[in-house]
C-alpha positions in Angstrom: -14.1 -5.4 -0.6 -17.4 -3.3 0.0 -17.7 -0.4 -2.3 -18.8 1.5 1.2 -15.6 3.7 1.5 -14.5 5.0 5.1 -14.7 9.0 4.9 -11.2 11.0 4.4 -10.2 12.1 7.9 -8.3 15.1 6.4 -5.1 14.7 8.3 -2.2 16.6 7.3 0.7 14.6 6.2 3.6 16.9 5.7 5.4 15.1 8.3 4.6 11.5 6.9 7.1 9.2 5.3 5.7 6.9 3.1 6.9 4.1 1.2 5.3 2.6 -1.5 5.6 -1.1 -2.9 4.1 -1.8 -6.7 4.2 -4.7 -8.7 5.3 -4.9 -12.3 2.7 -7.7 -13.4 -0.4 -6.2 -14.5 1.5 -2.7 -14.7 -1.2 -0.5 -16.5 -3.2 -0.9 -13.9 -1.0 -0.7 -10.8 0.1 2.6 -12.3 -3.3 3.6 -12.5 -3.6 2.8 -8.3 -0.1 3.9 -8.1 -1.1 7.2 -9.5 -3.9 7.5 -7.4 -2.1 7.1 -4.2 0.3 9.8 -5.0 -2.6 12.2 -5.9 -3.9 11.6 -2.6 -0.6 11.8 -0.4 0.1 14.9 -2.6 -3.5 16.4 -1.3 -2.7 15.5 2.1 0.6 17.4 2.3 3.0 14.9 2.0 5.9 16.2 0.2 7.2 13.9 -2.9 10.2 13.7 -1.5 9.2 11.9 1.7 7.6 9.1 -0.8 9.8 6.4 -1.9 8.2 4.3 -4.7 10.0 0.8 -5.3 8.9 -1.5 -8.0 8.6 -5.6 -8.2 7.9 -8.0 -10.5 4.6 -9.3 -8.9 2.7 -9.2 -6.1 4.0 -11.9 -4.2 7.3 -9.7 -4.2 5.5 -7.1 -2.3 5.8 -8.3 1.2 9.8 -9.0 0.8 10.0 -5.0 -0.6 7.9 -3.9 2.2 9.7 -5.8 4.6 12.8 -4.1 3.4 11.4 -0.5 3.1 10.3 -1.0 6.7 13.5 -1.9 8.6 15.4 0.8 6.2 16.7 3.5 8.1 18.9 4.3 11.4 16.3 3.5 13.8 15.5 0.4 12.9 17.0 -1.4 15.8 14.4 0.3 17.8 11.9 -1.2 16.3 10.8 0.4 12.9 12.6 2.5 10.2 12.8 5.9 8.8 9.0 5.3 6.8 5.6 6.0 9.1 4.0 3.6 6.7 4.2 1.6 4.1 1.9 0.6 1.4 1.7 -2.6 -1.1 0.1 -2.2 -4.3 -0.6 -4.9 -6.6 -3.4 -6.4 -8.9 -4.7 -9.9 -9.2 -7.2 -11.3 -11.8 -8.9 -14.6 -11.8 -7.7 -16.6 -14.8 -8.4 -20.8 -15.1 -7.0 -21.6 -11.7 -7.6 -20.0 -8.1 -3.8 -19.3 -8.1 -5.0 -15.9 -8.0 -6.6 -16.1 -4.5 -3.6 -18.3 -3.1 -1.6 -15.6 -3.5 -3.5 -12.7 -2.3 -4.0 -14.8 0.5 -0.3 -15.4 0.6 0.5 -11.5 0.3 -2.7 -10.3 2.5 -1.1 -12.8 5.4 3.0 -11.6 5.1 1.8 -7.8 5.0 0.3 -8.5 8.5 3.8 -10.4 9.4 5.9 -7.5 8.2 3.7 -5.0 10.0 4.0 -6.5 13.2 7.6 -7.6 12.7 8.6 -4.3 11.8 6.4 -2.6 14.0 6.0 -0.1 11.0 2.0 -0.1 9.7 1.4 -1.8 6.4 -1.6 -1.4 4.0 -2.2 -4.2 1.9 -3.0 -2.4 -1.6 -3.3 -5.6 -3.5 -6.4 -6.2 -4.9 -8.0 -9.7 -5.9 -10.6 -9.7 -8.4 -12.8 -11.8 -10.6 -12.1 -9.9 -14.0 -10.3 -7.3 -15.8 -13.7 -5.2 -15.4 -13.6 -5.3 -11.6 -9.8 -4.7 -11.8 -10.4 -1.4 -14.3 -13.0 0.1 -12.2 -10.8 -0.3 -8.8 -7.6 0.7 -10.2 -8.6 3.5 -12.9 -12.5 3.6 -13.4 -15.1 5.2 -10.8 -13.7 2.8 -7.3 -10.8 4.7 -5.8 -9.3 2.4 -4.0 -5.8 4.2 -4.5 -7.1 7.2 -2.6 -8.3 4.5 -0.2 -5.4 2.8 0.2 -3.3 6.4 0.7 -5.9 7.7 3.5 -5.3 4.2 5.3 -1.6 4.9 4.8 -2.0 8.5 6.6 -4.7 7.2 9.7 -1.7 4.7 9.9 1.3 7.0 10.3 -0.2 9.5 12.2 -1.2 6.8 14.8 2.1 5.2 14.8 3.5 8.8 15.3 1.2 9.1 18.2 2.2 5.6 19.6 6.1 6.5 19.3 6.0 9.5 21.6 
């Protein structure tokens, strides 16, 4: 992931439903990403009680949850559910195998599924690194992805809003 961050558009997400999919495994840190989505939902205008927050054991859980929060909801049957996005937030570190990678290639590929399953826009919030360093700097150090991840999560609702009409 570049550490050349896309500018905030400043939309206004009073409106927004958002639901939000964190893993368990490595849970320090996903709180700290967790955290940092909030923050930036709250900025935006997105009332807490339009955010739904459901937690899993691990990351490869996340695209079952999201596939869930996504079809939750009357209008489902018309192709996507009561949340105008919905987010996946996980961490993966490198350890002695590349099991790491298999499965944020694993999640990064079922995210996309569920999205265009569900018709409901997913961001993939998991994040696959080298070392706990690279982890602790995206997650709770001077790299916010989380307020990355949330303005995805608001370009993405706002243009699903505009694609419903």
């Amino acid at each position: 992931m570049s550490l050349d961050s896309p500018h905030a558009r400043g939309i206004t997400g009073a409106a927004f439903r958002i639901g939000l999919v964190a893993a368990r495994y490595n849970e320090t840190l996903v709180d700290g990403l967790l955290a940092r989505v909030r923050a930036r939902l709250r900025a935006a205008g997105v009332r807490a009680a339009n955010v739904e927050v459901v937690r899993v054991p691990g990351s490869h859980e996340v695209p079952w949850a999201a596939h869930e929060l996504a079809l939750t909801g009357k209008a489902a049957k018309r192709g996507g559910g009561r949340f105008d996005c919905v987010l996946g937030l996980g961490v993966l570190i490198a350890g002695d195998t590349s099991h790491h990678e298999m499965v944020g290639q694993s999640v990064s590929a079922a995210l996309q599924r569920v999205a265009l399953k569900t018709r409901v826009p997913v961001i993939n919030g998991v994040i696959v690194v080298n070392s706990p360093a690279q982890a602790r700097a995206r997650c709770v150090g001077r790299i916010n992805r989380g307020a990355e991840f949330a303005e995805a999560a608001l370009a993405m609702a706002a243009l699903r809003r505009r694609f419903s009409r």
